[in-house]
C-alpha positions in Angstrom: 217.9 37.3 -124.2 220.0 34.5 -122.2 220.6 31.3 -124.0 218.1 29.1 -123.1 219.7 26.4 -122.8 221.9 28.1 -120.0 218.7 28.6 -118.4 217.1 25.6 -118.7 220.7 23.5 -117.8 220.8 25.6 -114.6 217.3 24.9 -113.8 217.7 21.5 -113.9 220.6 21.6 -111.5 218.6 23.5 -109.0 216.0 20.4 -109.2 218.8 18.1 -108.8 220.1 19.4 -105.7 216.6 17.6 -103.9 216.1 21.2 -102.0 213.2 21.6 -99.9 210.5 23.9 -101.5 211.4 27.6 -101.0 215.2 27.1 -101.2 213.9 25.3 -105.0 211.8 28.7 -105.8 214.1 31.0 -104.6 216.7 29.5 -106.6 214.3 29.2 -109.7 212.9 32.6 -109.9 215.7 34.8 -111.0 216.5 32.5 -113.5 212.9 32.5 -114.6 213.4 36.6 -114.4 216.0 36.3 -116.9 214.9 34.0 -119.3 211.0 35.7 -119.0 211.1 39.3 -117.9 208.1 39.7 -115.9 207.5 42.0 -112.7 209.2 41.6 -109.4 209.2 37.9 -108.2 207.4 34.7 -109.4 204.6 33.7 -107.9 204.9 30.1 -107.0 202.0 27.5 -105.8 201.8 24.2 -105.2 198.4 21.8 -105.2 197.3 18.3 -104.1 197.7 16.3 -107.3 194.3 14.3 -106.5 192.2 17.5 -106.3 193.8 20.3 -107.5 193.2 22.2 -104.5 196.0 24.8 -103.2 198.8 23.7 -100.7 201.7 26.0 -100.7 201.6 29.7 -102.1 205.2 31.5 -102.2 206.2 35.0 -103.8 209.3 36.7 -102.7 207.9 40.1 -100.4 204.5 38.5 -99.9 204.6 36.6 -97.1 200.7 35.5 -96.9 198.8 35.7 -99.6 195.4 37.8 -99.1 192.2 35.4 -98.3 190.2 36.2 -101.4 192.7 36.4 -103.8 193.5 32.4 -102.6 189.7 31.6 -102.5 188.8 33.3 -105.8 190.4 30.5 -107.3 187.3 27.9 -106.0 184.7 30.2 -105.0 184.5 32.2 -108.3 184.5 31.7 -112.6 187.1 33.7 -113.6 190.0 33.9 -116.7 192.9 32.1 -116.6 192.0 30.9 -113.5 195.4 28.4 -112.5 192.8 25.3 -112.2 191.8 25.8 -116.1 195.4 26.0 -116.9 196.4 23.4 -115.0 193.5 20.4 -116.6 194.4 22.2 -120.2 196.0 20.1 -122.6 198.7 22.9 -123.1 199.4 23.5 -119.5 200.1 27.6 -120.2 197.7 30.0 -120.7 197.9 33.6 -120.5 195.2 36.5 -119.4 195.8 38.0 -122.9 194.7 35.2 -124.8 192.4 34.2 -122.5 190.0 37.1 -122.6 190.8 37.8 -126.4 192.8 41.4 -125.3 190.3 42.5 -123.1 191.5 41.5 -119.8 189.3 44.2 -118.3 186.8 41.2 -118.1 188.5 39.8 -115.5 187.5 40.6 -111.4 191.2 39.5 -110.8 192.4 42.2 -113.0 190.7 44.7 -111.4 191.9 43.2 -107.9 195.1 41.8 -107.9 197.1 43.5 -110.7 195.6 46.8 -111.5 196.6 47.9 -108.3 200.2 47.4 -108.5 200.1 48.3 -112.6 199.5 44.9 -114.3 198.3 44.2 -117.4 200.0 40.6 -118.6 199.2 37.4 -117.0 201.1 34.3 -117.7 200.3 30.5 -116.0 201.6 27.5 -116.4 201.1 24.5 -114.9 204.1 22.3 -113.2 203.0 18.7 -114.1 205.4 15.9 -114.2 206.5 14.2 -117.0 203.5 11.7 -116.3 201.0 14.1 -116.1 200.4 14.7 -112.7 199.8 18.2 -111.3 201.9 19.7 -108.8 201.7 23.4 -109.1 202.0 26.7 -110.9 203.5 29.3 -111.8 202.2 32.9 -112.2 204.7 35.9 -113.5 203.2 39.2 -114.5 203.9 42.7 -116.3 203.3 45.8 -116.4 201.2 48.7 -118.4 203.2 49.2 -121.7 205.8 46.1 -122.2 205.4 43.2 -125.0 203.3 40.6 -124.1 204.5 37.0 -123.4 206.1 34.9 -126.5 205.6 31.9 -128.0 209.6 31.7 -127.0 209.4 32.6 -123.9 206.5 29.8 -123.9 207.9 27.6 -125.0 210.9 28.1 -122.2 208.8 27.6 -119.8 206.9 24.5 -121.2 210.1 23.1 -121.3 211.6 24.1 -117.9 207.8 23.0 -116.1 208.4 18.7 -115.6 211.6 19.7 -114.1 209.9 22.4 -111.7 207.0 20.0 -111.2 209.9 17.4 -110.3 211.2 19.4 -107.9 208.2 20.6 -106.0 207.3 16.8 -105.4 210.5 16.0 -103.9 210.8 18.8 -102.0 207.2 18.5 -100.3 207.5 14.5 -100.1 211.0 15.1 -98.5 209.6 17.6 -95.8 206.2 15.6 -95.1 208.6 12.2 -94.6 210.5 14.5 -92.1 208.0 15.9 -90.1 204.7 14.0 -91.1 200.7 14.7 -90.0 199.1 12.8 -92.7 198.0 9.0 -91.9 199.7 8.2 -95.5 202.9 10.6 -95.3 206.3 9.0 -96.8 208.8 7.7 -95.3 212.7 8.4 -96.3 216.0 6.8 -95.5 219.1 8.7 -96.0 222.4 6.6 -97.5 226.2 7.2 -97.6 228.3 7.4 -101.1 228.6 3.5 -100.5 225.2 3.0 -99.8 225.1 2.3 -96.2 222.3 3.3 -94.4 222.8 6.9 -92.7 219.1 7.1 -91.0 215.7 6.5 -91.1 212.7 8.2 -90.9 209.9 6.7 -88.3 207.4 5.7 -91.1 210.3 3.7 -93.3 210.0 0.4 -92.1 206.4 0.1 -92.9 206.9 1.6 -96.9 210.1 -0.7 -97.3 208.5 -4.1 -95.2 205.8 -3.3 -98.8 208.4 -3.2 -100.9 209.5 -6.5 -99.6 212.6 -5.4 -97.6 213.9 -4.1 -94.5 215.6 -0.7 -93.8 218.7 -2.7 -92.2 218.4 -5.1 -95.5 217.3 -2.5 -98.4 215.3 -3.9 -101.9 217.3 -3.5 -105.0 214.7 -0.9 -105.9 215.7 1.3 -103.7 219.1 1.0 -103.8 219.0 1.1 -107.4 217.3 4.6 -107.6 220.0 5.8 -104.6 222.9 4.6 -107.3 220.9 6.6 -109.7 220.9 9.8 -107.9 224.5 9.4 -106.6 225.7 8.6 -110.2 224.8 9.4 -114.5 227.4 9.3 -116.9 227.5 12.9 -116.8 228.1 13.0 -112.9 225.4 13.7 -110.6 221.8 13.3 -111.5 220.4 16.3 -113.4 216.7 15.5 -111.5 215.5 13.2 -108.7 216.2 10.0 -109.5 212.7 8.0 -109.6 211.1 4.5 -109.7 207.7 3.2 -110.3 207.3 -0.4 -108.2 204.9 -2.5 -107.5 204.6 -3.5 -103.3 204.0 -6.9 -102.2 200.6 -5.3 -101.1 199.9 -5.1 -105.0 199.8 -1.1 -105.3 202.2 1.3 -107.0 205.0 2.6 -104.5 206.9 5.6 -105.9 210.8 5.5 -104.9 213.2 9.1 -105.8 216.1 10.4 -104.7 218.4 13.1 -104.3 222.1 14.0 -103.7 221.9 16.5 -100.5 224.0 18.9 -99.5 226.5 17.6 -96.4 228.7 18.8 -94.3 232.1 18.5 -94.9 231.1 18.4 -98.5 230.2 14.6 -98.3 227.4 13.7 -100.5 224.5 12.0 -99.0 221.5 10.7 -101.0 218.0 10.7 -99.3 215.5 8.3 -100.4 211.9 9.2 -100.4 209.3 6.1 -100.2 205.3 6.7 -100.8 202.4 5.6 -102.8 202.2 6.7 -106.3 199.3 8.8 -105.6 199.1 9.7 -102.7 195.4 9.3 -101.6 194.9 12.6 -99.5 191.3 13.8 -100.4 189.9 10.0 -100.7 191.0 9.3 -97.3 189.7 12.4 -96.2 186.3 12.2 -97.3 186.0 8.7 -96.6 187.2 9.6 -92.5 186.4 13.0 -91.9 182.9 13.3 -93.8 181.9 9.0 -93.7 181.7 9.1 -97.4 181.3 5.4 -99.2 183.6 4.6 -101.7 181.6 5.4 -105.2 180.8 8.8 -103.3 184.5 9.2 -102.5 184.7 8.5 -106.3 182.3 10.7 -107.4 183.5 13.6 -105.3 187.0 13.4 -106.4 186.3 14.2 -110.0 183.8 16.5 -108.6 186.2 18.6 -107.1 188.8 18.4 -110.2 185.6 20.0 -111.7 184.4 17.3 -113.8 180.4 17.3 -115.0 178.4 14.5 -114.0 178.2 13.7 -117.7 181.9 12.7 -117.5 181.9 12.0 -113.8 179.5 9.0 -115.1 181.9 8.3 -118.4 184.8 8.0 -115.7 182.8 5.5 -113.6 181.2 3.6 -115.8 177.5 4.8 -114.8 174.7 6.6 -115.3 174.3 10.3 -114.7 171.0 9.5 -112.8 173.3 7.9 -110.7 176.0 10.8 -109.9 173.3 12.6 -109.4 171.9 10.2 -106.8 175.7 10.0 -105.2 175.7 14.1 -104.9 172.7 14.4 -103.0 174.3 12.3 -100.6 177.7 13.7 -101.1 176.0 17.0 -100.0 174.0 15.3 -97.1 177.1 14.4 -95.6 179.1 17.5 -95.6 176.4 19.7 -95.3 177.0 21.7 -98.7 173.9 21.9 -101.7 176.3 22.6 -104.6 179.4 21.3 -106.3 180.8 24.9 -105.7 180.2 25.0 -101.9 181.7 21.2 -101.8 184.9 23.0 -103.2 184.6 25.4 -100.7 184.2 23.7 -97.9 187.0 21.8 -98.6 189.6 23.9 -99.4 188.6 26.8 -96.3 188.3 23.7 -94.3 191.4 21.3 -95.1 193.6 23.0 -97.8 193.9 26.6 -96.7 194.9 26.1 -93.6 197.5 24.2 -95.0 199.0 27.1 -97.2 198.5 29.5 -94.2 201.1 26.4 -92.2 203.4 26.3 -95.3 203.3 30.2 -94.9 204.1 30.4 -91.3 207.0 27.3 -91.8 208.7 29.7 -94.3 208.9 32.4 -92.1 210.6 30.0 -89.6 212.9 28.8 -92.3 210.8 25.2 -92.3 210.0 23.1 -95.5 206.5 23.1 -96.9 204.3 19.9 -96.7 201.7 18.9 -99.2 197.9 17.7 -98.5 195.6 19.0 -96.9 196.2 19.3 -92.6 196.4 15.9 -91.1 194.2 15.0 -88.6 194.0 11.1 -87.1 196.6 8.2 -87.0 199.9 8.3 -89.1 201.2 5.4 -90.9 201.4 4.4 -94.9 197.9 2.8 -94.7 
């Protein structure tokens, strides 16, 4: 087996470079391959951190992802379903373990992996060193071989913050280049000396709330520029990041990224946007007229929380979650927690990944969120 500190040192550097998305996984995956054997190619996904719902699906010789293998994931119970693994505490999980070596209990085994010899599934969730979710990974095997180790576990729990990393500067990156959402970032690109190269459309508005103007940037955001340009060690081994506080009062986050130039200058783009990104608040609040406490309630519902902790989260009574649901499901015309999922993601989030899909085929960067729809601006 490789060293894995090789490994791990090279995947870092991959992150570093601030690539967009599939240039990131396609970099990535054979040196997942050789630190985890596993069949064929990675499969990589990304999700909306607020929801957990599905963005971005990419595995090298699959260009789109069959429709019920993407709505399995919210329309039925099953093992080691990516959702599970990604609210566990361990953020890995593996088929295996999950059905207690009989993964013949699983639909998906019969479905997905059977077919092309499968036996082995392995998870693991691509959260940030702050615990938000960005995506997974799945890597399979065949009939026959060993199953997954705690090293190679362990690898991987190691290697995910940096992957999670990357996949939220990639996406924030593209969506500040090309943005549909009314909330999409903006991003200024800087010279070795720090004089301003370009600017996104949207970057006014995200620096006037930091309290600065593209022409006269905020020491935050030049300070996380000097951070990506420059470490002791030379450039950045990840995107450089900031957490600040806007004028406005809410949390701005602030990274950056050397990119690759021509004439091997090195350029450092700046990505501005709110911490959390509100995509699935604003939508139900715009698209399905939701109130606030219902936009609440319907959040955690879709992260699949009970209404027993639903009400723990809010501070109420279950009587009254149950109260906001029935109105929740008035409103966008569902009568369970399970179709609200579903009408969701078929409605918002997969035609997202089916976008992100077609952009790869044109050699286009992935966005996250679900498909934009109204007004753009920070909001």
């Amino acid at each position: 087996m490789p060293s894995s500190t090789r490994v791990l040192q090279r995947i870092e550097a991959a992150v570093s470079r601030g690539s967009d998305l599939v240039t990131l996984w396609r970099e990535v995956g054979p040196l997942l391959h050789e630190a985890v054997p596993h069949f064929e190619a990675p499969c990589f996904f990304t999700v909306d951190p607020g929801s957990l719902l599905t963005t971005s699906h990419f595995q090298e010789g699959l260009p789109e992802i069959p429709a019920n293998w993407l709505g399995r994931e919210y329309l039925e119970r099953d093992y080691n379903s990516m959702t599970e693994v990604l609210l566990s505490p361990s953020g890995i999980g593996t088929l295996h373990e999950a059905t207690d070596g009989k993964p013949a209990l699983s639909r998906k085994y019969h479905e997905e992996m059977q077919p092309f010899g499968c036996e082995q599934e392995l998870v693991v969730a691509l959260r940030t060193r702050d615990g938000e979710a960005w995506g997974a990974v799945g890597l399979y095997r065949e009939q026959g071989r060993p199953l997954f180790d705690e090293t190679e576990m362990a690898l991987l729990r190691v290697a995910a913050p940096m992957l999670a990393e990357g996949a939220r500067f990639g996406l924030r990156l593209a969506h500040a280049r090309e943005p549909d959402l009314p909330d999409a970032p903006g991003m200024i690109v800087l010279d070795p000396d720090l004089a301003l190269v370009s600017a996104s459309p949207l970057a006014q508005r995200w620096v006037e709330e930091l309290g600065g103007k593209v022409e006269d940037l905020p020491a935050s955001v030049l300070a996380v520029a000097g951070q990506a340009l420059q470490s002791p060690d030379g450039p950045a081994q990840r995107p450089a990041s900031a957490r600040v506080r806007g004028v406005g009062g809410r949390w701005l986050s602030v990274s950056g990224a050397v990119l690759e130039a021509d004439a091997g200058v090195a350029r450092v783009s700046v990505v501005i946007d709110a911490a959390r990104p509100a995509h699935v608040e604003s939508l139900l609040v715009r698209v399905y007229g939701l109130t606030p406490r219902e936009r609440d309630v319907a959040g955690l519902v879709v992260r699949g929380a009970s209404n027993q902790q639903v009400a723990a989260e809010l501070g109420v009574a279950v009587d009254t979650v149950q109260q906001h649901l029935s109105s929740i499901f008035d409103k966008t015309g569902v009568r369970s927690r399970a179709e609200l999922v579903g009408v969701l993601f078929h409605t918002h989030f997969e035609p997202r990944v089916r976008d992100n899909e077609r952009r790869t085929l044109d050699v286009r960067a992935s966005r996250p969120g679900p498909m934009g729809q109204g007004p753009m601006g920070p909001g």
